[in-house]
LUMTIPA-191106 format. One line per 10 residues: number of its first residue (from 1); their letters; for each residue x, y, z of C-alpha. Coordinates in nm, 4 decimals, decimal comma, padded with zeros to 6 digits. Layout:
! residues N
NUM) A) X Y Z; ...
***
This chain:
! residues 254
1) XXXXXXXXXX) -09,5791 16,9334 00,3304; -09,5981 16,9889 00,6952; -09,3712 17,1413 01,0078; -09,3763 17,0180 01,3427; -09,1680 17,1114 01,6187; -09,1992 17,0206 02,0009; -09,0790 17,0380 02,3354; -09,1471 16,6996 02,5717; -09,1652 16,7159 02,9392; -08,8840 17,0153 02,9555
11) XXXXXXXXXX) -09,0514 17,3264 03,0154; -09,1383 17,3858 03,3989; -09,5173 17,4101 03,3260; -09,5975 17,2586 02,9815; -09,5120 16,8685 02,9857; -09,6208 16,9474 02,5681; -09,5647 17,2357 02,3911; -09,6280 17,2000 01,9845; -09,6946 17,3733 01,7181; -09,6978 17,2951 01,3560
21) XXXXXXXXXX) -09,8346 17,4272 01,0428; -10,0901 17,1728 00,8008; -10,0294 17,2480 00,4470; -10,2760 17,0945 00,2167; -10,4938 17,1558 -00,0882; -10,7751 17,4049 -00,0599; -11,0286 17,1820 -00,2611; -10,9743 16,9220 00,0045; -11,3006 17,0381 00,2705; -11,2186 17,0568 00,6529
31) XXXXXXXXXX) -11,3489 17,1513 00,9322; -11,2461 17,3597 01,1785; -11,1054 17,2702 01,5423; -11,3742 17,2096 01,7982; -11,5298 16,8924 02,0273; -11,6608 16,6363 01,7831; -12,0180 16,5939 01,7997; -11,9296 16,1900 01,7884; -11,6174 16,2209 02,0564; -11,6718 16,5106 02,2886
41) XXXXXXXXXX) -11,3686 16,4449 02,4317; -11,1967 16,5256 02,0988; -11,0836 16,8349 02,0391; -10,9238 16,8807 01,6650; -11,0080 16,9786 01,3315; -11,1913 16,7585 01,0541; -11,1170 16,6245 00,7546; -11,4575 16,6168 00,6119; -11,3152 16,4056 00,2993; -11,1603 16,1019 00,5069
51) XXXXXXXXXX) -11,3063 16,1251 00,8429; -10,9979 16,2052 01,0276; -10,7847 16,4834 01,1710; -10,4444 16,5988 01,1119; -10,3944 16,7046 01,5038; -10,5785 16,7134 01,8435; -10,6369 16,6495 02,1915; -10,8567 16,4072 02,4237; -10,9367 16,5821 02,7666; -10,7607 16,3133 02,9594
61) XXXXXXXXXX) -10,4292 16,4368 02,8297; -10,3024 16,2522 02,5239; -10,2433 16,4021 02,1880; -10,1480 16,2967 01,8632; -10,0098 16,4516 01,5378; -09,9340 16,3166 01,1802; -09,7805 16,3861 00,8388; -09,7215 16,2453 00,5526; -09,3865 16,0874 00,4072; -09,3044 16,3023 00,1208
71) XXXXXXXXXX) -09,2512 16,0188 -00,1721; -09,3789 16,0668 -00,5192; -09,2895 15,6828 -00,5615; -09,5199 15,5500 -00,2765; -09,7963 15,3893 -00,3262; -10,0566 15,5830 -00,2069; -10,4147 15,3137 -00,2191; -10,4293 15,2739 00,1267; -10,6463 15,4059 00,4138; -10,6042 15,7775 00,5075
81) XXXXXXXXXX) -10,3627 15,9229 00,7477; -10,6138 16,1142 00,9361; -10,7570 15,7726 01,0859; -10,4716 15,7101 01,2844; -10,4594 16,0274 01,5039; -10,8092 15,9852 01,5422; -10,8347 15,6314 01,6455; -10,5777 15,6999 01,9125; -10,7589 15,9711 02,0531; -11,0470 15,7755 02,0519
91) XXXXXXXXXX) -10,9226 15,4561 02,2259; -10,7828 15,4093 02,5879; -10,4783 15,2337 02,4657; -10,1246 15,4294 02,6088; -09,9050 15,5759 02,3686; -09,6500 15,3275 02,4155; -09,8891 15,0561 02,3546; -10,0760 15,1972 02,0711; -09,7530 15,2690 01,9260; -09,6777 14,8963 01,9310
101) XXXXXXXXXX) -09,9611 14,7699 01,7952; -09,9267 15,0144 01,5033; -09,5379 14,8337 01,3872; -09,8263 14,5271 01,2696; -10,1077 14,8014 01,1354; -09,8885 15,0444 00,9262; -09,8514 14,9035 00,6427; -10,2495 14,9365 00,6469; -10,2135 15,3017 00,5803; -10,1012 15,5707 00,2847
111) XXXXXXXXXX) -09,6956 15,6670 00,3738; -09,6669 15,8528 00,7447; -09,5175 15,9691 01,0544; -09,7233 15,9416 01,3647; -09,6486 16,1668 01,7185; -09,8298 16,0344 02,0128; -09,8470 16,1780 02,3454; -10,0388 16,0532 02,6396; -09,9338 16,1172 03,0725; -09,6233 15,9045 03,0455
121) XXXXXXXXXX) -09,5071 15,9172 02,6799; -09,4396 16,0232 02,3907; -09,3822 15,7920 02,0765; -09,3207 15,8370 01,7500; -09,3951 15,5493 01,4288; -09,3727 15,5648 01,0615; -09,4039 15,2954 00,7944; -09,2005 15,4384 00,4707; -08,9699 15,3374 00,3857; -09,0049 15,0730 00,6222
131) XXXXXXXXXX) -09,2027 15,0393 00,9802; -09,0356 15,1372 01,2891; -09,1425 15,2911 01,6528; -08,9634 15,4032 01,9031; -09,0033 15,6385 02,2248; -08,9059 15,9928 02,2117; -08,6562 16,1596 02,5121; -08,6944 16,4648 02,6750; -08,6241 16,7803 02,4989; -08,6811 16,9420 02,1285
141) XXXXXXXXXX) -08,7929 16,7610 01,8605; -08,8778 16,8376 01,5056; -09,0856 16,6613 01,2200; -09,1812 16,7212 00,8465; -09,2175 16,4947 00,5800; -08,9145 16,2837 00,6519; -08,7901 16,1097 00,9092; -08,8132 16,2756 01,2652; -08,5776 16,5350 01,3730; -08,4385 16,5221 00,9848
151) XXXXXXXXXX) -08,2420 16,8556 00,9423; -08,4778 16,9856 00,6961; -08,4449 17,4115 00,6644; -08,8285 17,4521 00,8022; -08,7755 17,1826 01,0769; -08,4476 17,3967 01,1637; -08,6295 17,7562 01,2001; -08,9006 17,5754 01,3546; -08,7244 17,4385 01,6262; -08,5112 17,7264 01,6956
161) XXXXXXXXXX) -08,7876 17,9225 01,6935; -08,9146 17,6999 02,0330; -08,5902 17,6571 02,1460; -08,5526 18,0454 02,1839; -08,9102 18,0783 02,3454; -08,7518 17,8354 02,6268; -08,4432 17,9908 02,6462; -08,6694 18,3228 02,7255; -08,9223 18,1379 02,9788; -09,2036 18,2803 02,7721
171) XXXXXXXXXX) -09,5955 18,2457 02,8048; -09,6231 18,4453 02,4729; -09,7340 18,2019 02,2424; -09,7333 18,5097 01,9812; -09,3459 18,4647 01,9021; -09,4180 18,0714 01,7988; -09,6800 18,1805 01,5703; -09,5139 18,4209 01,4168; -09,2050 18,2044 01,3341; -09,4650 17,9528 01,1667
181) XXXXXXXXXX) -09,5340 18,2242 00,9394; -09,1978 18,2649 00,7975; -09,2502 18,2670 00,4264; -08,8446 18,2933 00,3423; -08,7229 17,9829 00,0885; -08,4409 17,8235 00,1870; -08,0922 17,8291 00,0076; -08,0910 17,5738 -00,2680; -07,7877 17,3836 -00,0807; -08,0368 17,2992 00,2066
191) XXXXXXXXXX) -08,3171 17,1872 00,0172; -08,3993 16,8121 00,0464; -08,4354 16,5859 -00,2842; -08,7514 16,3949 -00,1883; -08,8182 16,3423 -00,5690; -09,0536 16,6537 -00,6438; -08,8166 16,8648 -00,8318; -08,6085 17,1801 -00,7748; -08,9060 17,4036 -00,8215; -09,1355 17,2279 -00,5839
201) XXXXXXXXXX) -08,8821 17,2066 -00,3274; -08,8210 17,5665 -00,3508; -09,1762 17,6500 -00,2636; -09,2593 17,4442 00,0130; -08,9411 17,4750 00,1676; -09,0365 17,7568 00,4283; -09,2393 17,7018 00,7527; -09,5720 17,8870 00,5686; -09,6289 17,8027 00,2277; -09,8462 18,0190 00,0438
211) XXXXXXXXXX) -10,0033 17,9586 -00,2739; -10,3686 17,9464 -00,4720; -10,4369 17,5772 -00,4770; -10,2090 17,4310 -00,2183; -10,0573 17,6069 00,1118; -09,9974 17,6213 00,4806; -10,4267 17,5807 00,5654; -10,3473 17,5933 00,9528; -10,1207 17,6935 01,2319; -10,1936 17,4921 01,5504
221) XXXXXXXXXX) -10,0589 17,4890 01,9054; -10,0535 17,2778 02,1532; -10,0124 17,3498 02,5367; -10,0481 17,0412 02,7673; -09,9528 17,0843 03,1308; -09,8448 16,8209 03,3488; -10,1711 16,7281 03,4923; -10,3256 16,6840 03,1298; -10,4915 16,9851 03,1190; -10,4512 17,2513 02,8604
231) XXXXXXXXXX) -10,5058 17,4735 02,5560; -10,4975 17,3824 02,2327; -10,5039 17,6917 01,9857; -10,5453 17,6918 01,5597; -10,5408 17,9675 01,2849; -10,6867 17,9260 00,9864; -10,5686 18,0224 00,6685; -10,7513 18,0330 00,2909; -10,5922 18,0649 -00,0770; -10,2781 18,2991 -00,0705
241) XXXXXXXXXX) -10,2344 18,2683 00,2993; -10,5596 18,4909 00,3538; -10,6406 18,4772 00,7505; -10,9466 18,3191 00,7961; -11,0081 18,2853 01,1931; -10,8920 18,1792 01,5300; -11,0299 17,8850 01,7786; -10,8813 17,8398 02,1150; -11,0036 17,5522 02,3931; -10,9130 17,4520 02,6821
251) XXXX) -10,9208 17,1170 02,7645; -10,8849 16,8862 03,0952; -10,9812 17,0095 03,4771; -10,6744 17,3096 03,4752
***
């Protein structure tokens, strides 16, 4: 039950600025960000079950996020999410394009909601509950697990959150992290009914979710400049939200 929020090509240095949190189950193995032996060109994490990532980078300046659809009714016997943020990353189609092929290949994959980035734009696709694609404009956008910039309480924080570190021209990435870590339910008036039950909704309703078996495994940032180049930046979190270590790369010529 992921958070996503971005800024695209309105911050004087950063053409992309994201961060978002991966929540997922403990059990599920991963490993963590860094140049894949097979791509080193890819910078992201692994997920050592499916093959894919959840986020990252390619040095020429394109990135790619994605979550999944929260739907307890959807079928779910279809190829893994992770495959289609790294397939992008590891083709040389554009954003746009990719994006467009991807309205044919959706229905392919389990329920999702697909953020690509490359030098020109940014593009955003999902296939539940039905395919669609379309380009993103300039300014804040956030993303969970339903449609984009759905008024969901962690999308809200989260994108206030980035909207106050433009409004203060910061370089700090501290303040972003910190709002990812925001552990506070929301009001049961602002919860979403996605079909999981009052309960549920209650505990993955804030930014972090912490728990034993399932919770907020990651925090990760990314800083892309204008030319391509950047940083991309991920904490990594165990059962109960226990810290579990820091990576930061750069990537491109900056």
């Amino acid at each position: 039950m992921c958070v996503v929020a971005l800024a695209w090509n309105t911050h004087p240095r950063w053409r992309l600025l994201l961060i978002g949190n991966r929540d997922e189950a403990y059990a599920r193995p991963s490993a963590s960000l860094a140049h894949w032996v097979d791509a080193p060109d890819m910078l992201a994490g692994r997920d050592l079950e499916a093959g894919g990532t959840w986020m990252g980078v390619h040095a020429s300046g394109r990135a790619a996020v994605v979550t999944n659809v929260r739907d307890p009714r959807a079928a779910h016997d279809r190829a893994s999410r992770g495959l289609l943020v790294s397939d992008f990353l590891r083709g040389r189609d554009s954003a746009k394009r990719h994006a467009e092929a991807m309205e044919v290949a959706a229905v392919r994959y389990r329920p999702f909601n697909l953020l690509l980035f490359d030098h020109e734009s940014a593009c955003f696709v999902s296939n539940h509950p039905q395919v669609r694609a379309r380009e993103l404009t300039p300014g804040l956008h956030g993303l969970s697990n339903g449609d984009l910039d759905a008024a969901w309480p962690k999308v809200r924080r989260a994108n206030a959150a980035l909207q106050s570190w433009l409004d203060a021209n910061g370089e700090d990435f501290e303040p972003l992290f910190a709002a990812l870590a925001d552990e506070m339910p929301a009001p049961d008036a602002e919860l979403p009914d996605t079909g999981i039950g009052l309960e549920l909704e209650r505990r993955v309703s804030p930014p972090f979710v912490r728990g034993a078996v399932y919770g907020t495994r990651a925090t990760t940032l990314i800083a892309m400049d204008y030319h391509g180049s950047g940083r991309i930046i991920e904490r990594r979190f165990g059962p109960q939200g226990v810290p579990q270590g820091q990576t930061a790369l750069h990537f491109g010529d900056g």
